[in-house]
C-alpha positions in Angstrom: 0.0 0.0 0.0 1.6 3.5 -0.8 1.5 5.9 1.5 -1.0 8.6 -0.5 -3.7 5.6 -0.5 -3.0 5.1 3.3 -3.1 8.9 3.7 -6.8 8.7 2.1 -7.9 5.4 3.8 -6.7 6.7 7.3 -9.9 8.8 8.2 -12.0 7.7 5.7 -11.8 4.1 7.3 -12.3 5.6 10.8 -15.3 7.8 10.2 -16.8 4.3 8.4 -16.3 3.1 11.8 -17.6 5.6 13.8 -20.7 5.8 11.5 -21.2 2.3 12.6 -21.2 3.2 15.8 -17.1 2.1 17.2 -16.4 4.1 20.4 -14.1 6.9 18.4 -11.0 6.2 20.4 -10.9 3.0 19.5 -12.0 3.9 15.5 -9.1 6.0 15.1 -6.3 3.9 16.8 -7.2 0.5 15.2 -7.0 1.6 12.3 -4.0 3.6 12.7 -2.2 1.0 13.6 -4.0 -1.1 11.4 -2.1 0.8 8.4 0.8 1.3 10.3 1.3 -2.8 10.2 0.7 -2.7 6.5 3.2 0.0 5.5 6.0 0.5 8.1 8.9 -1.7 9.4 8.6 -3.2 12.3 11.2 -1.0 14.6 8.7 1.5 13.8 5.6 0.2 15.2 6.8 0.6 18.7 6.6 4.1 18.2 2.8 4.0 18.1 2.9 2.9 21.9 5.0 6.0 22.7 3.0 8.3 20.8 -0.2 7.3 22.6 1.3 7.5 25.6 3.1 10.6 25.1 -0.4 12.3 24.3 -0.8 11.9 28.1 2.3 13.8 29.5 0.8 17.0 29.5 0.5 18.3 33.2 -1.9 20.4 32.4 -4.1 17.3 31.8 -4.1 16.9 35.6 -6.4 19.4 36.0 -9.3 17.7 34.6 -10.5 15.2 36.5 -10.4 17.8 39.6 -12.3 19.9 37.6 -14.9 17.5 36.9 -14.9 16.2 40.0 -15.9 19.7 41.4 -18.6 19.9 38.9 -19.9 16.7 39.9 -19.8 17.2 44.2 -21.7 20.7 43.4 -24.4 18.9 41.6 -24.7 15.5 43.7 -25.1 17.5 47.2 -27.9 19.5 45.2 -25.6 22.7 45.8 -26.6 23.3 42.1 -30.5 23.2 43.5 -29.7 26.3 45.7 -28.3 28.5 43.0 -31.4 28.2 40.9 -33.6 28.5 43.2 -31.8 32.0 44.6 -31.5 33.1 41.2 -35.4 32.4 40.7 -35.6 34.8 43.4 -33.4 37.1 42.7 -34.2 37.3 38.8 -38.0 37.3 39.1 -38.8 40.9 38.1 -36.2 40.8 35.5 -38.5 40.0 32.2 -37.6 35.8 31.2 -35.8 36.1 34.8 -35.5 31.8 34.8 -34.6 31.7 31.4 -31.7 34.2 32.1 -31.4 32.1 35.3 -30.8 29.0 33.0 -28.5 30.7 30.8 -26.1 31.5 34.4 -26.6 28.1 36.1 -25.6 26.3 32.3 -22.9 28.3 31.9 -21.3 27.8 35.4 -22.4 23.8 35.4 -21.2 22.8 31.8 -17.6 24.7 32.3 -16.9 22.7 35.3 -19.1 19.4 35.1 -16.8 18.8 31.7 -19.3 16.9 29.9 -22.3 18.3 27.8 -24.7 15.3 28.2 -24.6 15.9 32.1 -24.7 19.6 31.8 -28.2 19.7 29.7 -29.9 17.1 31.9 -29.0 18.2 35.2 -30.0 22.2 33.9 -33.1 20.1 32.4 -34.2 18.5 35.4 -33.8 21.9 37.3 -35.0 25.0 34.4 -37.1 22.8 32.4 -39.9 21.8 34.9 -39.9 25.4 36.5 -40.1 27.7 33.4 -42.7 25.3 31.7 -45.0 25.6 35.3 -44.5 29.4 35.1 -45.9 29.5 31.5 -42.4 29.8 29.9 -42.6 29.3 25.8 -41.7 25.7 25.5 -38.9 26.3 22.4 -37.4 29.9 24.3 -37.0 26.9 27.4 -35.6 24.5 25.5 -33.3 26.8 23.8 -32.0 28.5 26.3 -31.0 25.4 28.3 -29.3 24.2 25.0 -27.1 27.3 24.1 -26.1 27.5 28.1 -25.0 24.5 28.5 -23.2 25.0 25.3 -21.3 28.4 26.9 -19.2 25.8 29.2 -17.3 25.2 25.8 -15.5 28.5 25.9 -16.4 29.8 29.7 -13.4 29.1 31.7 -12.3 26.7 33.8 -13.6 25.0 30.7 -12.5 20.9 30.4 -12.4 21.7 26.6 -10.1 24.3 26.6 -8.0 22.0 28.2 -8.3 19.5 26.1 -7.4 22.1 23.2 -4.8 23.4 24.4 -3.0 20.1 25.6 -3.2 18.6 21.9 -2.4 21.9 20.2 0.2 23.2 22.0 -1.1 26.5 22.6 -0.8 27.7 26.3 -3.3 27.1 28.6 -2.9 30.0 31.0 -3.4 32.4 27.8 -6.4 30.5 26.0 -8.3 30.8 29.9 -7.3 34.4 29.0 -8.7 34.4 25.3 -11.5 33.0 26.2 -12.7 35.3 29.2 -14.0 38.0 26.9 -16.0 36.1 24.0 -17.6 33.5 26.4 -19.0 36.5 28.4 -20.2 38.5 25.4 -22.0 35.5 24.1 -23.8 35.2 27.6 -24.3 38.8 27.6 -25.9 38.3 23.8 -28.0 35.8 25.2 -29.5 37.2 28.3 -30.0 41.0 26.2 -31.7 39.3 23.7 -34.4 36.6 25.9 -34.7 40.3 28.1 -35.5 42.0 24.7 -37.9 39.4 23.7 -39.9 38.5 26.5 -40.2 42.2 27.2 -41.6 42.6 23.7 -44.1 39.5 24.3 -44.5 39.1 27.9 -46.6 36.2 27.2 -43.2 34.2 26.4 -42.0 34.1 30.3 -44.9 34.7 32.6 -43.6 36.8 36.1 -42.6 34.2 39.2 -45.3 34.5 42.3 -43.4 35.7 45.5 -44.3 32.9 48.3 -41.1 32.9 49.6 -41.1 34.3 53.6 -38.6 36.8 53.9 -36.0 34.6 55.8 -36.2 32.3 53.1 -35.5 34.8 50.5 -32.1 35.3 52.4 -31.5 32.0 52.6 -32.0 31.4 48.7 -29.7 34.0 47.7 -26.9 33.5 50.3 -26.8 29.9 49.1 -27.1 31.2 45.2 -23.5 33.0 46.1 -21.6 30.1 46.7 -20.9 28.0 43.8 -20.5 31.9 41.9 -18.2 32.2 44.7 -16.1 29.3 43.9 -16.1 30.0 40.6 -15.1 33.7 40.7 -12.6 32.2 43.5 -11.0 30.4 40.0 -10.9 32.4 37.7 -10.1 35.6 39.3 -7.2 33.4 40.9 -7.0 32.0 37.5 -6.3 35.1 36.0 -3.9 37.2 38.3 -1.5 34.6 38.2 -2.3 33.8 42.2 -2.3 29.9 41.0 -1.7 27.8 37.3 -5.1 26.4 36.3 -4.1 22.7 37.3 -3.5 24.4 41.4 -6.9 25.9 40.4 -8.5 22.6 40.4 -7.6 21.3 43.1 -8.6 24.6 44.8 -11.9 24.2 43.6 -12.5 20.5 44.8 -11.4 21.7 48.7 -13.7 24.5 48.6 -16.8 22.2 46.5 -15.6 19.2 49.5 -15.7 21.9 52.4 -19.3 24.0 51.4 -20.8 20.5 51.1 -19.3 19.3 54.4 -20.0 22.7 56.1 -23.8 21.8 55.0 -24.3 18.5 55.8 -24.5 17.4 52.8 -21.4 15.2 52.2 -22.7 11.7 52.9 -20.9 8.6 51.4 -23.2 8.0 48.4 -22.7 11.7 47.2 -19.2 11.1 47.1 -18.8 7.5 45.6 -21.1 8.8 43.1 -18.8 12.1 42.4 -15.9 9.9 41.9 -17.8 7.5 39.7 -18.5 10.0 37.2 -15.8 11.7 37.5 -13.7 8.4 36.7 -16.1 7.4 33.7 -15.7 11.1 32.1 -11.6 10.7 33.3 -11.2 7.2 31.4 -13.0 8.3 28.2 -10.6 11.3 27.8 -7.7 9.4 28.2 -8.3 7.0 25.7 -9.4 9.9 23.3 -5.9 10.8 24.0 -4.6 7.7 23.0 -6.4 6.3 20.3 -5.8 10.1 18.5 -1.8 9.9 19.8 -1.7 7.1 17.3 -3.7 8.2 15.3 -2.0 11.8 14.8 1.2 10.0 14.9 0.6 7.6 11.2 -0.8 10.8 10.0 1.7 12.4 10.5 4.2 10.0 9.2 2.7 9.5 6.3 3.2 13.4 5.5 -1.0 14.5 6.5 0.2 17.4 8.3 2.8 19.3 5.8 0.2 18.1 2.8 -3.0 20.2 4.7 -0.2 23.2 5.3 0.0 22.7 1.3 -3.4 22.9 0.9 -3.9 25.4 3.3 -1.2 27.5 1.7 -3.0 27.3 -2.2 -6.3 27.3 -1.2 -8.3 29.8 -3.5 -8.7 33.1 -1.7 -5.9 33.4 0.3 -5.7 32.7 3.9 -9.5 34.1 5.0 -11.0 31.3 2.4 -8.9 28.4 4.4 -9.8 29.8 7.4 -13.7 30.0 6.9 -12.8 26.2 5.1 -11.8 25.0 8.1 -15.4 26.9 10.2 -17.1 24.9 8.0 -15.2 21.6 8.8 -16.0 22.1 12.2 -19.9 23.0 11.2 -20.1 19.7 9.8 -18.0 17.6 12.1 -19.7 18.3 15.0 -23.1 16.5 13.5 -21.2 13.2 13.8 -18.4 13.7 16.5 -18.6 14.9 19.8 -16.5 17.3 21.6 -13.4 15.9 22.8 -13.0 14.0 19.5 -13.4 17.1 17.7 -11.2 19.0 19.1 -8.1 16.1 19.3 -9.1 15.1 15.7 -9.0 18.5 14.1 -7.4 20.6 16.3 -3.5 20.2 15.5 -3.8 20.1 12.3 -6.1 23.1 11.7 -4.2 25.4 14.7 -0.9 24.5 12.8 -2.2 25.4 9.0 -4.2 28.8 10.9 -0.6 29.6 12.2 1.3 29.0 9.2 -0.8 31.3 7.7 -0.3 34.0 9.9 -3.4 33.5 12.0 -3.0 34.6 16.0 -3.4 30.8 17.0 -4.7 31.8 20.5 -7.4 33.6 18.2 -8.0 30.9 15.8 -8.7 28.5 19.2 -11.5 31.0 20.3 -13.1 30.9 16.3 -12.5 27.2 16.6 -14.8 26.7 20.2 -17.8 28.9 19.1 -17.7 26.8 15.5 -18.0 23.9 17.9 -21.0 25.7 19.5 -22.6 26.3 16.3 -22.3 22.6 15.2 -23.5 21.1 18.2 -26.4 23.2 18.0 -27.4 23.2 13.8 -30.7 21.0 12.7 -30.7 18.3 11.6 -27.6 16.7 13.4 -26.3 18.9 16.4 -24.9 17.0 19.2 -27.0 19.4 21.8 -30.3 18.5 19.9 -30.1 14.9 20.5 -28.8 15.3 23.8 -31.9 17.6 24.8 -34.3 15.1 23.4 -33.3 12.7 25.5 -33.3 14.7 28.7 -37.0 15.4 28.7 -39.1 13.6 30.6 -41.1 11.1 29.1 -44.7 12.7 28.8 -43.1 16.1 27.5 -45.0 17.0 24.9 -41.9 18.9 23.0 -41.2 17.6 19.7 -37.8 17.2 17.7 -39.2 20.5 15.6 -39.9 22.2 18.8 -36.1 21.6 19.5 -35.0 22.5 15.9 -36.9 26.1 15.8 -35.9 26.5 19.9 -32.1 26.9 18.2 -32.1 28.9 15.3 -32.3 32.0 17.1 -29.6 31.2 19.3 -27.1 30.0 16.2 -28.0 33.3 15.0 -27.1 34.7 18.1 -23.6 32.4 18.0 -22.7 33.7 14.5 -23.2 37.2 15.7 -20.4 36.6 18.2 -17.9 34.3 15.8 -18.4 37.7 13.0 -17.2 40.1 16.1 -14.8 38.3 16.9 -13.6 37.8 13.8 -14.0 41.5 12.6 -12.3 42.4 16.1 -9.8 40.1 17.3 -8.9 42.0 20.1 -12.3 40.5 21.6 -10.1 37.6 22.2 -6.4 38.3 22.5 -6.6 41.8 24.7 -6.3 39.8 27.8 -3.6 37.5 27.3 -1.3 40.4 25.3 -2.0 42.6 28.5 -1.9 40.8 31.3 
């Protein structure tokens, strides 16, 4: 076999496999070494061990499983509960208060949590029920849940960003940076325009009832402040270089540990299930690093990575017509693949072309997460759209269109912020060239 047909078979063979439904990790590194049997002498092949094992010597990788296991004790001890329900409260005269509530709680539980599936049910099981008793528009409920859960993709201490950084080689420290700015402005876009809206049709997000005695009022908002308050512990530490994002981490998991000791709330069960899922999200990174170690390593091998700098390089149109190529990649990609895969499977080699071609790479990482948003969220095959549908309860009466038409105003809402960003790049790199 010569090596241009292997170069061809290589990801055609494992997206046939992943179509079929093979775990991705294991799609892309069987038949990796599948064709690295075939073609390369046997000294060689020992390589492939290295290289998937090498795609696990980042430090920085440290830091997700802590982060996820944060995530994780905030929403077994039912911390997560108390933030909605002071945000409820506090949010009530604000016009679609819980669905601005939902956008918040999303965006705080799908940075840390680390996994999207978990994100949309456990915001489901708490937003959904509440806005549709209120009277709450059943596609502005939906939606919102779905684009903020999707914020935790670019909100730091994001596990994707991570996970981008570690298999691009960009710094970690200044993507958390990059990504401060845009992941705020698209929450800010979000909750402007459901304000805008439900203050234009009032009908969309009926006002909350205040039954609430006013010690319990207190007592809702005191405990909405202290997940924020761990969070803003993070980043702000994050940011002014107090502690790296892996100390971060494990900063986070004493103060999640101590709030739900301090309220009781600690019990054996909450804990053993914390670490459960924590391990189960833990494992199936780690063979995503693998299986894409050795897969990136044949690729690259057989010459993948200089031949997409090539294409990069003569694409028609210069270097904004391989950049908007490689958007549209991601568009499509992320019907079929989900996050993590996305990001280890195209993210070297499109950071690498974007850089070549003069692109700020920190940047280009920013464009590439809200094209990730975009895809997860775009009819007929977004990740986000699935994984709503199966979070609802089973006598919802939401269809699959209600969930399509819930989105398009939030993808148009998510190209709004890619275009600024794009047009204004300082959006994204102001923070790590200052600070």
């Amino acid at each position: 076999m010569g090596s241009d047909l292997a170069l061809i078979l290589l990801p055609v063979l494992s997206l046939v496999l992943v179509a079929l439904g093979v775990p991705i990790a294991f799609a892309l590194g069987s038949v990796a070494g599948i064709v690295a049997l075939m073609i390369f002498p046997a000294p060689k092949l020992a390589l492939l061990a290295t290289a998937g094992y090498g795609n696990l010597q980042d430090l920085n990788l440290a830091a997700i499983p802590m982060f996820v296991f944060m995530g994780w004790v905030l929403e077994k001890s039912h911390i997560a509960d108390d933030m909605f329900g002071g945000l409820e409260l506090l949010l009530r005269r604000v016009p679609g208060g819980l669905a601005v509530g939902a956008i918040l709680i999303s965006a705080v539980l799908g940075a840390v949590m680390g996994e999207l599936v978990a994100a949309l049910v456990t915001v489901s099981t708490l937003a959904l029920p509440a806005m549709l008793r209120r009277g709450y528009d059943a596609r502005l409920a939906v939606g919102t849940i779905m684009a903020g859960a999707l914020l935790g993709l670019i909100i730091p201490p994001s596990i994707e960003i991570i996970v981008y950084a570690s298999s691009t080689g960009v710094s970690l420290g200044r993507l958390y940076l990059a990504a401060f700015l845009p992941g705020f402005l698209l929450a800010a876009i979000y909750i402007v325009f459901i304000v805008i809206r439900c203050r234009l049709n009032p009908s969309l997000a009926p006002g909350a009832a205040q039954t609430e005695q006013p010690e319990d009022r207190v007592r809702l908002i005191l405990n909405m402040f202290v997940p924020f308050g761990i969070i803003a512990i993070l980043i702000v530490g994050i940011y002014s270089g107090a502690f790296s994002p892996m100390e971060a981490s494990t900063v986070g998991v004493a103060l999640s540990l101590v709030v739900a000791l301090v309220r009781r709330r600690l019990t054996f069960p909450v804990f053993r299930d914390a670490l459960t899922m924590t391990v189960r999200v833990t494992a199936m990174i780690v063979w995503l690093f693998i299986g894409i170690g050795i897969f990136m390593s044949v690729f690259n091998s057989l010459g993948g990575l200089a031949t997409a700098r090539e294409l990069a390089a003569s694409a028609p149109g210069g270097a904004w017509s391989s950049l908007l190529f490689s958007q549209a990649v991601l568009l499509v990609g992320g019907a079929f693949i989900d996050d993590f895969a996305l990001i280890m499977l195209f993210g070297p080699v499109f950071s690498t072309a974007m850089t070549d071609l003069g692109f700020d790479p920190l940047w280009y990482g920013i464009l590439f997460l809200l094209n990730m948003q975009v895809a997860f969220l775009t009819p007929p095959y977004g990740f986000a759209l699935f994984c709503m549908r199966a979070s609802l309860p089973p006598d919802s009466r939401i269809t699959m269109v209600d969930i399509y038409m819930a989105a398009i105003p939030f993808i148009l809402l998510q190209l709004v912020c890619i275009a600024l960003v794009m047009l204004f790049p300082a959006i994204a790199t102001f923070l790590p060239n200052a600070l």
